[in-house]
C-alpha positions as CSV (number, residue, x, y, z in Angstrom):
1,X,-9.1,-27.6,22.1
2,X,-9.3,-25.6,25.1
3,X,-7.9,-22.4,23.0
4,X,-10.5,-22.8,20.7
5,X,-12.9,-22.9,23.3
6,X,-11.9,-19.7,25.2
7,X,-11.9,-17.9,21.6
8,X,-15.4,-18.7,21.0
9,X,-16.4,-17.3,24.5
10,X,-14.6,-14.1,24.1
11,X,-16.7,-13.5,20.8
12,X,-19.6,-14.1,22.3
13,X,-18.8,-11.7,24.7
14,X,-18.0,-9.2,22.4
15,X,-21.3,-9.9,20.1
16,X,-23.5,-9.7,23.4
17,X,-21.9,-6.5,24.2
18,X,-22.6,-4.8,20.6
19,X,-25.8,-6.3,21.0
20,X,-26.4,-3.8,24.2
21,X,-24.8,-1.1,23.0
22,X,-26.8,-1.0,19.3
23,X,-29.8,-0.9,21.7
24,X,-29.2,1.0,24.1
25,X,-28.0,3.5,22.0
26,X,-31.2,3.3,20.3
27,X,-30.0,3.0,16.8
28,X,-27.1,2.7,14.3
29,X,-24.9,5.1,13.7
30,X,-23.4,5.0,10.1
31,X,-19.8,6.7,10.0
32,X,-19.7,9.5,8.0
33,X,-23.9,10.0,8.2
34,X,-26.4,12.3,9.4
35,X,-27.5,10.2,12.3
36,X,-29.7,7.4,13.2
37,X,-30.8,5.0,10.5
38,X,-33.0,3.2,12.1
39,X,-34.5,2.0,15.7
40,X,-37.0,-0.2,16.4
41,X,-38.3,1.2,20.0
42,X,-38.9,4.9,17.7
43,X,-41.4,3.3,15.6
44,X,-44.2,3.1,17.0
45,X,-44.0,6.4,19.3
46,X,-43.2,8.7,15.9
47,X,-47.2,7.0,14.1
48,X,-49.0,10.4,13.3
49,X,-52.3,10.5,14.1
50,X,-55.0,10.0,11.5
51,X,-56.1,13.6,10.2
52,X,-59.3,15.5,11.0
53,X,-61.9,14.8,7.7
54,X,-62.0,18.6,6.6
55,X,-66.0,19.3,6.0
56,X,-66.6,22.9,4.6
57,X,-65.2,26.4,5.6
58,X,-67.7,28.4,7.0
59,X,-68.4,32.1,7.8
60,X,-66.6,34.3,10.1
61,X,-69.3,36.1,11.2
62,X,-71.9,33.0,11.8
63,X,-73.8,33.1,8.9
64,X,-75.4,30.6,7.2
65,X,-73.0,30.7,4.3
66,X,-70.6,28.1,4.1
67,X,-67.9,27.3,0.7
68,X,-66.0,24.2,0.1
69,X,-62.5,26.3,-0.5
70,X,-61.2,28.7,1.7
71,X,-62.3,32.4,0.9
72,X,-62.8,35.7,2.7
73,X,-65.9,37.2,3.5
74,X,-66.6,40.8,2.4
75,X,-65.0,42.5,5.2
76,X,-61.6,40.6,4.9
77,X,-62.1,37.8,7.4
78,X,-61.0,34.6,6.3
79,X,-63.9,31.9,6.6
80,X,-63.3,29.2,9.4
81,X,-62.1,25.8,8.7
82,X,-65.0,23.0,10.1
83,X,-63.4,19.7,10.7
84,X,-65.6,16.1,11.4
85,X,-66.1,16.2,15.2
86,X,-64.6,19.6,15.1
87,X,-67.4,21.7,16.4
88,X,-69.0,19.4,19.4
89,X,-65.9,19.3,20.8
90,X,-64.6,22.8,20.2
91,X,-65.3,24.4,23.8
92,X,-67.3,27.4,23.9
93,X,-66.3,31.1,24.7
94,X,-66.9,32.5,28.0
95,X,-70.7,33.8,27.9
96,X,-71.6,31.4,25.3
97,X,-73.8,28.5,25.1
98,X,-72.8,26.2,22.5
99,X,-75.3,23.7,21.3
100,X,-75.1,20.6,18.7
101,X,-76.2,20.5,15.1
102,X,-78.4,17.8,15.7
103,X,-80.1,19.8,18.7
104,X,-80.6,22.9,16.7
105,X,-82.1,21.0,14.2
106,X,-84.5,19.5,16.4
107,X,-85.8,22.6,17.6
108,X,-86.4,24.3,14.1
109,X,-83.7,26.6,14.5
110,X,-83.2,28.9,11.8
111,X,-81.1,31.8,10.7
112,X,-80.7,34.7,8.6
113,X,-78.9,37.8,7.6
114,X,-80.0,41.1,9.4
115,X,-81.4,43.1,7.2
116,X,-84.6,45.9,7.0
117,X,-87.7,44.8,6.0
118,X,-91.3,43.7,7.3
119,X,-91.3,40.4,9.7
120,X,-94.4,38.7,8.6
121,X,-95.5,35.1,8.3
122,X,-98.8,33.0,7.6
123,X,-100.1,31.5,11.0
124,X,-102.9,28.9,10.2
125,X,-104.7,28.0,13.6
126,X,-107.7,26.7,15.1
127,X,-109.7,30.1,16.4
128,X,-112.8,31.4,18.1
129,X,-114.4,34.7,16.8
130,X,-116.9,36.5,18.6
131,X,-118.3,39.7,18.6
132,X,-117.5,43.0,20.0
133,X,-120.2,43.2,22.9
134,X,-119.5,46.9,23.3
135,X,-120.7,47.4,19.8
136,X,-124.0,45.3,20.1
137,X,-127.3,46.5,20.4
138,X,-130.6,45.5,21.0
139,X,-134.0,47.4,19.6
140,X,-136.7,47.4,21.6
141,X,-139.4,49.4,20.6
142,X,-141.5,51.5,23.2
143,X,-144.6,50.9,21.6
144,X,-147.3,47.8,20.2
145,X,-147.0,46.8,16.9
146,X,-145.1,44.4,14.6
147,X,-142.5,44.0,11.7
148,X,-144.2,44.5,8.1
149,X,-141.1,44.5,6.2
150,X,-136.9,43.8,7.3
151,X,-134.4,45.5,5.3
152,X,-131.9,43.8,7.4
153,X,-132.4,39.9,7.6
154,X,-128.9,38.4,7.9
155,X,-127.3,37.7,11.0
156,X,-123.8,39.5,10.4
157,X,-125.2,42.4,7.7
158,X,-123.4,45.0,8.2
159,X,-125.0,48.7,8.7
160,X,-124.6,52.5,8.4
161,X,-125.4,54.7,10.4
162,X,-129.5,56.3,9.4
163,X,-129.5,53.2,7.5
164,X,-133.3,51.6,7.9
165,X,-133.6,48.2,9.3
166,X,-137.3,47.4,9.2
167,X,-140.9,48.8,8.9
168,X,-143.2,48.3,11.6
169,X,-147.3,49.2,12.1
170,X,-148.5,50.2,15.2
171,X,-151.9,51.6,16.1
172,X,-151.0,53.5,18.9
173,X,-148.1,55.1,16.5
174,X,-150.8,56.3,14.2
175,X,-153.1,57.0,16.5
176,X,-150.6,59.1,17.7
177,X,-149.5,60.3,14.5
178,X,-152.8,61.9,13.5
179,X,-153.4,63.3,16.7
180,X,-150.0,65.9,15.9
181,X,-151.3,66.5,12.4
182,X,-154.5,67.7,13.5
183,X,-153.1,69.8,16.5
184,X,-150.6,71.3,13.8
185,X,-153.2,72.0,11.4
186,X,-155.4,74.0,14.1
187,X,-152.5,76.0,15.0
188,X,-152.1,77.0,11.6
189,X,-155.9,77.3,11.2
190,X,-156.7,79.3,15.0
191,X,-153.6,82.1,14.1
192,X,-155.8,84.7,13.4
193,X,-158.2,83.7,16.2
194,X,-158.0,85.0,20.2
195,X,-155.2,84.1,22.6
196,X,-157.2,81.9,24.2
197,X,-157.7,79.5,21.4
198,X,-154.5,79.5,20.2
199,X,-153.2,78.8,23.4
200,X,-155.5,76.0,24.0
201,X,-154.4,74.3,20.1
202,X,-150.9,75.0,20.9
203,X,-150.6,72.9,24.3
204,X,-152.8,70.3,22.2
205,X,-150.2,70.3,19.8
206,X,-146.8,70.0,21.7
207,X,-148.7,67.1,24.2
208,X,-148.6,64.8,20.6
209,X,-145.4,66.0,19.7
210,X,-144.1,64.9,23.5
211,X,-145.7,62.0,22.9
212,X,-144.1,61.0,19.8
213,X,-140.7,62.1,20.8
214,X,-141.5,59.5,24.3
215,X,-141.6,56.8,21.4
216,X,-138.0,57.7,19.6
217,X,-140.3,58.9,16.8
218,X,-138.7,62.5,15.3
């Protein structure tokens, strides 16, 4: 009895101390094989991490041109692989300022190729127009009357220059007026006539023309 006993303690011994060993060693080792067949404490440190979700491939260059399967742009680059979470957390080059997709979208950001042509674009706005004071005038006429007839009756009309505005009647104006014609007609009349006379329809004649000219009228 007491042999069988010490038998069955020195295979326990000997099962606890393969035991050790097979851990310790971290595996088995099959005679004859390549190495480790398996190990229980390598598991979970050899998981691979779950892959990046590949998005698009996108230009080299930064233009808005983007293709599902890798390519080359025309000067030989190969496009840029975009992964999910990829570019927020890509860090940005010294002198750059890197800022999110959703941001850019926010602010209306938009791009496009450079290229020659005319930068124009409709702006509709809320505006105030008012005239060019520099270019305004006001008639005032130096003598008494009033307006018989307007050529020009719309606020805004445009106008030449010579263009006429308006006709007007004045009493003074004709008065005026016939007073030159007469004086002319003497001169004309007195030009065979003494020096003295002439003289005298002359001075009559360029005191109504002075007169006029006092008024604007030519």
């Amino acid at each position: 009895m007491k042999t069988v006993t010490r038998l069955a303690l020195v295979g326990a011994v000997i099962l606890a101390g393969a035991g050790g060993y097979f851990f310790g060693s971290g595996g088995l080792h099959v005679p004859g094989g390549n190495g480790v067949v398996a190990s229980a404490g390598s598991a979970g440190a050899d998981t691979a991490k779950p892959a990046k979700k590949l998005l698009y491939y996108r230009n080299p260059m930064g233009l808005p041109d983007t293709s599902p399967t890798p390519k080359k742009d025309p000067m030989g680059m190969d496009y840029i692989a975009v992964y999910e979470g990829g570019a927020d957390e890509e860090a940005a080059a010294p002198g750059q300022v890197r800022i999110s997709t959703q941001k850019i979208q926010k602010m209306g950001v938009r791009t496009e190729a450079a290229q020659l042509r005319m930068l124009d674009k409709t702006v509709r706005a809320v505006g105030r127009i008012e005239p060019d004071e520099r270019r305004l005038y006001t008639i005032a006429p130096k003598f008494d009357g009033y307006v018989e007839r307007l050529f020009v009756n719309v606020t805004g009309q445009a106008v030449t220059r010579g263009q006429p505005m308006f006709e007007v009647y004045s009493a003074e104006l004709v008065s005026a007026q016939r007073e030159y014609a007469i004086a002319a007609q003497g001169v004309a009349a007195l030009k065979d006539a003494g020096s003295q006379a002439q003289t005298g329809m002359q001075q009559l004649a360029q005191s109504s023309l002075l007169r006029l000219k006092n008024w604007d009228i030519s």
